[in-house]
N, CA, C and O atoms as a GROMACS GRO file, in nm:
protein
  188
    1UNK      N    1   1.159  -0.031   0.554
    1UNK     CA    2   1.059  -0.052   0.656
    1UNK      C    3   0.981  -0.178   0.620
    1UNK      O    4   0.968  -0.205   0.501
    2UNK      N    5   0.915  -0.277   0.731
    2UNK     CA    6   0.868  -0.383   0.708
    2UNK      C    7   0.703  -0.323   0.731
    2UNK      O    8   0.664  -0.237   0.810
    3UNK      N    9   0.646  -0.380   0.660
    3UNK     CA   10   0.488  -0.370   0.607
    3UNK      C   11   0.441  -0.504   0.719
    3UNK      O   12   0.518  -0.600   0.722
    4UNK      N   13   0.375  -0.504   0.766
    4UNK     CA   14   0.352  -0.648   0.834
    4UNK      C   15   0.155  -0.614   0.856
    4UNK      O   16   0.114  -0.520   0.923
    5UNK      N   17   0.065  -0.713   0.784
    5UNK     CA   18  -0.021  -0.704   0.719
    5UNK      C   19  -0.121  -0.792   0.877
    5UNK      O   20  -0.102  -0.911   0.905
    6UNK      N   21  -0.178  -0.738   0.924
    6UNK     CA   22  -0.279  -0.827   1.022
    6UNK      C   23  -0.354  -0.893   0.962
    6UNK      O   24  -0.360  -0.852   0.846
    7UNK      N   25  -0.450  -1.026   0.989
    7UNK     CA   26  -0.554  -1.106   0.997
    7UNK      C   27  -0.652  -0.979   0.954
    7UNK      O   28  -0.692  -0.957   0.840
    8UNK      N   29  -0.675  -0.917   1.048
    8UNK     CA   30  -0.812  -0.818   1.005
    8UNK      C   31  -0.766  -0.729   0.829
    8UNK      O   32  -0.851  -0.669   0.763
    9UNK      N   33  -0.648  -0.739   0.794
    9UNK     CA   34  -0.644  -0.663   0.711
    9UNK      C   35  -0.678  -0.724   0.575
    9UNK      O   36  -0.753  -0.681   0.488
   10UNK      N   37  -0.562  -0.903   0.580
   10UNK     CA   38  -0.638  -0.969   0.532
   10UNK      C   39  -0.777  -0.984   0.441
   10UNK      O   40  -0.810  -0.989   0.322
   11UNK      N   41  -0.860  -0.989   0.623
   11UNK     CA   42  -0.992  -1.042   0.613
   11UNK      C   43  -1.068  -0.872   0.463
   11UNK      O   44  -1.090  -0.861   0.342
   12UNK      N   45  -1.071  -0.820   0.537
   12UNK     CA   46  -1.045  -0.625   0.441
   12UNK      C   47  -1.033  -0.638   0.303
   12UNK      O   48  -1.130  -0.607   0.233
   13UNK      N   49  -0.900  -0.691   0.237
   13UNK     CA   50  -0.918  -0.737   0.114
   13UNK      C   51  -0.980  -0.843   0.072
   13UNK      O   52  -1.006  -0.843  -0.048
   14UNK      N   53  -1.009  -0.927   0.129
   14UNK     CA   54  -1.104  -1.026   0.078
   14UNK      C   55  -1.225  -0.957   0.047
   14UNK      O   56  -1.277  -0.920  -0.058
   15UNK      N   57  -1.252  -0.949   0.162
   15UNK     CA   58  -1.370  -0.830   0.155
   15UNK      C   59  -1.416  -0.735   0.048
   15UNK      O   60  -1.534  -0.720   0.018
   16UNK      N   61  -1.294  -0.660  -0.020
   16UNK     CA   62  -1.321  -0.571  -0.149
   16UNK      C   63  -1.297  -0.634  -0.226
   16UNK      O   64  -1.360  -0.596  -0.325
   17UNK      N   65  -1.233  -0.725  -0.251
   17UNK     CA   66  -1.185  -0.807  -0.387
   17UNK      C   67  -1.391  -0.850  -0.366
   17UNK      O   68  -1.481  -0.791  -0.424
   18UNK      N   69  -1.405  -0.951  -0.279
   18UNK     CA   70  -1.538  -0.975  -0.347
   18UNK      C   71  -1.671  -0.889  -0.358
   18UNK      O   72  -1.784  -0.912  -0.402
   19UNK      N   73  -1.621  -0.802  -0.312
   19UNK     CA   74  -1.705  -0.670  -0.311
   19UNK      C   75  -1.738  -0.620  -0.474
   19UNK      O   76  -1.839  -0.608  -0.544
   20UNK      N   77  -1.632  -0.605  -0.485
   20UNK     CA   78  -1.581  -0.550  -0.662
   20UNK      C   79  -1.570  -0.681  -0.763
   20UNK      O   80  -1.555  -0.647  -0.880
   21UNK      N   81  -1.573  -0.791  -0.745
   21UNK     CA   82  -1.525  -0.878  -0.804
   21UNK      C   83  -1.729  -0.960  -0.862
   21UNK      O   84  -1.740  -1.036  -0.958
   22UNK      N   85  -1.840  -0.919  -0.784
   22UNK     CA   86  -1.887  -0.947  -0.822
   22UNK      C   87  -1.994  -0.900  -0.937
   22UNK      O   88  -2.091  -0.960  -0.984
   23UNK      N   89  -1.921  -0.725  -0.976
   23UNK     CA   90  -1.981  -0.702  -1.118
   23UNK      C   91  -1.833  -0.762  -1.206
   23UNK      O   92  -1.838  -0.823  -1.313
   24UNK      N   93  -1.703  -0.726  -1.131
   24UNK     CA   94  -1.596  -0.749  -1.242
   24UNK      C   95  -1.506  -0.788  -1.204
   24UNK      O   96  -1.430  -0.712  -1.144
   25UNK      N   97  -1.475  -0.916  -1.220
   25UNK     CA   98  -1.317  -1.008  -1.115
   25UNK      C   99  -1.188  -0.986  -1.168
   25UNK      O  100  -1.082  -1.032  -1.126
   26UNK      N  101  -1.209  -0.900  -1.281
   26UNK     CA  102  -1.067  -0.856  -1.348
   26UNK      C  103  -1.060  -0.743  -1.290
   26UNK      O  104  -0.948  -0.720  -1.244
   27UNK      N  105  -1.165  -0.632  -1.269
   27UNK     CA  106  -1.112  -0.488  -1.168
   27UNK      C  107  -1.083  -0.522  -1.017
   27UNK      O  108  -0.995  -0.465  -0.954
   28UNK      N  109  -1.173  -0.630  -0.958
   28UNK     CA  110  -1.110  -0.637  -0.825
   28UNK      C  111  -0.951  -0.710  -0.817
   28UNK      O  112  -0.888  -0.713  -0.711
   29UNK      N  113  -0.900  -0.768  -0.947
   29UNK     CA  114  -0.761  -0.817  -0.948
   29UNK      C  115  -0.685  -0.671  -0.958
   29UNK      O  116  -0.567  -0.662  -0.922
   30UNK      N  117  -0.729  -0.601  -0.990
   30UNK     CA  118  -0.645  -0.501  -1.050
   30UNK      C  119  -0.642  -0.418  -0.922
   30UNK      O  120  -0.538  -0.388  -0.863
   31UNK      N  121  -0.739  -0.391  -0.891
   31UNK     CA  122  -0.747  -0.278  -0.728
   31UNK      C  123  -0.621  -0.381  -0.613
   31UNK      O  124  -0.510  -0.338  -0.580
   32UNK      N  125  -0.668  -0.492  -0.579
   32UNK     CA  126  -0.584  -0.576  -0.499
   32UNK      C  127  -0.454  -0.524  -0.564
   32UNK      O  128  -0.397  -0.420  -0.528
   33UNK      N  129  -0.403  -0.628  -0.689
   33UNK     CA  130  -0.304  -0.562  -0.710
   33UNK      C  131  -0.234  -0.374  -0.711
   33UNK      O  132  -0.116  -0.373  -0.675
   34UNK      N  133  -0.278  -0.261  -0.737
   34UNK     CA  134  -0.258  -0.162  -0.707
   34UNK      C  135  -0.211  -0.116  -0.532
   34UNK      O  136  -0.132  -0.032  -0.488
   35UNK      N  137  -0.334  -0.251  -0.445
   35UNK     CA  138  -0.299  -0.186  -0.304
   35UNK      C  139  -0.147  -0.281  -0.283
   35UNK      O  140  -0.053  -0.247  -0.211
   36UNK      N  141  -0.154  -0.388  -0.357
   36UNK     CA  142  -0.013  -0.408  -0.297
   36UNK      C  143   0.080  -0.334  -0.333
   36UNK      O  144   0.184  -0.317  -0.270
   37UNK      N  145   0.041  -0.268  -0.469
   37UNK     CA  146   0.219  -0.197  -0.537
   37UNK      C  147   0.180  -0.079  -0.411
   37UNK      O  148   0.187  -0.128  -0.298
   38UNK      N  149   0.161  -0.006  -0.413
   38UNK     CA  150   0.091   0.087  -0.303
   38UNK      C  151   0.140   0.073  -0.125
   38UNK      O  152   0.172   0.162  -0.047
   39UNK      N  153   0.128  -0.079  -0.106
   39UNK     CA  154   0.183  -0.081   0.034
   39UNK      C  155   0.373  -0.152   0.037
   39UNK      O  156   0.457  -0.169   0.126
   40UNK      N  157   0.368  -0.170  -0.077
   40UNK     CA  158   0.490  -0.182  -0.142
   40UNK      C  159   0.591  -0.059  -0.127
   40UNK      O  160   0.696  -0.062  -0.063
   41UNK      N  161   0.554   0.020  -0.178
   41UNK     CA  162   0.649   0.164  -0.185
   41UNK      C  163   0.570   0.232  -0.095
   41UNK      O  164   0.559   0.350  -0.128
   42UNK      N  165   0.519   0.210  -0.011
   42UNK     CA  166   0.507   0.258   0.141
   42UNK      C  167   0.624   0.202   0.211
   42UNK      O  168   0.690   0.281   0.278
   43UNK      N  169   0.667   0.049   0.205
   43UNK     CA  170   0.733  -0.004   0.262
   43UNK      C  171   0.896   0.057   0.239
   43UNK      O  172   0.981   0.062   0.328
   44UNK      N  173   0.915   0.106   0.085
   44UNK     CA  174   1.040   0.143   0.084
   44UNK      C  175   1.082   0.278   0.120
   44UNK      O  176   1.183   0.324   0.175
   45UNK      N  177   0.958   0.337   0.067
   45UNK     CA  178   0.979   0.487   0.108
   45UNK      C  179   0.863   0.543   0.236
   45UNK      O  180   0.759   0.597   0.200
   46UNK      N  181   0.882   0.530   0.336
   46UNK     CA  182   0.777   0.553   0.462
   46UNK      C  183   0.720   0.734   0.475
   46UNK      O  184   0.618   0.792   0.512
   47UNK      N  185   0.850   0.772   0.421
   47UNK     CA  186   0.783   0.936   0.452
   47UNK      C  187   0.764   0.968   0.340
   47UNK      O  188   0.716   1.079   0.315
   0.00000   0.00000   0.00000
């Protein structure tokens, strides 16, 4: 299955990355990264 990511969703992680990023820019790397592995194996496995 293809994952196909909108502008607003985008805008969303920016959003928490600097949300989180401004007590700790190494946990908001780490959350970002997690939602991608996350929408990642959404993508392969859908159900």
């Amino acid at each position: 299955m293809r994952i196909v990511r909108t502008a607003r969703a985008e805008e969303d992680l920016i959003e928490i990355w600097s949300y989180i990023a401004k007590e700790n820019e190494a946990a908001a790397d780490r959350t970002l990264d997690a939602l991608e592995r996350k929408t990642r194996l959404l993508g392969l496995h859908p159900q």
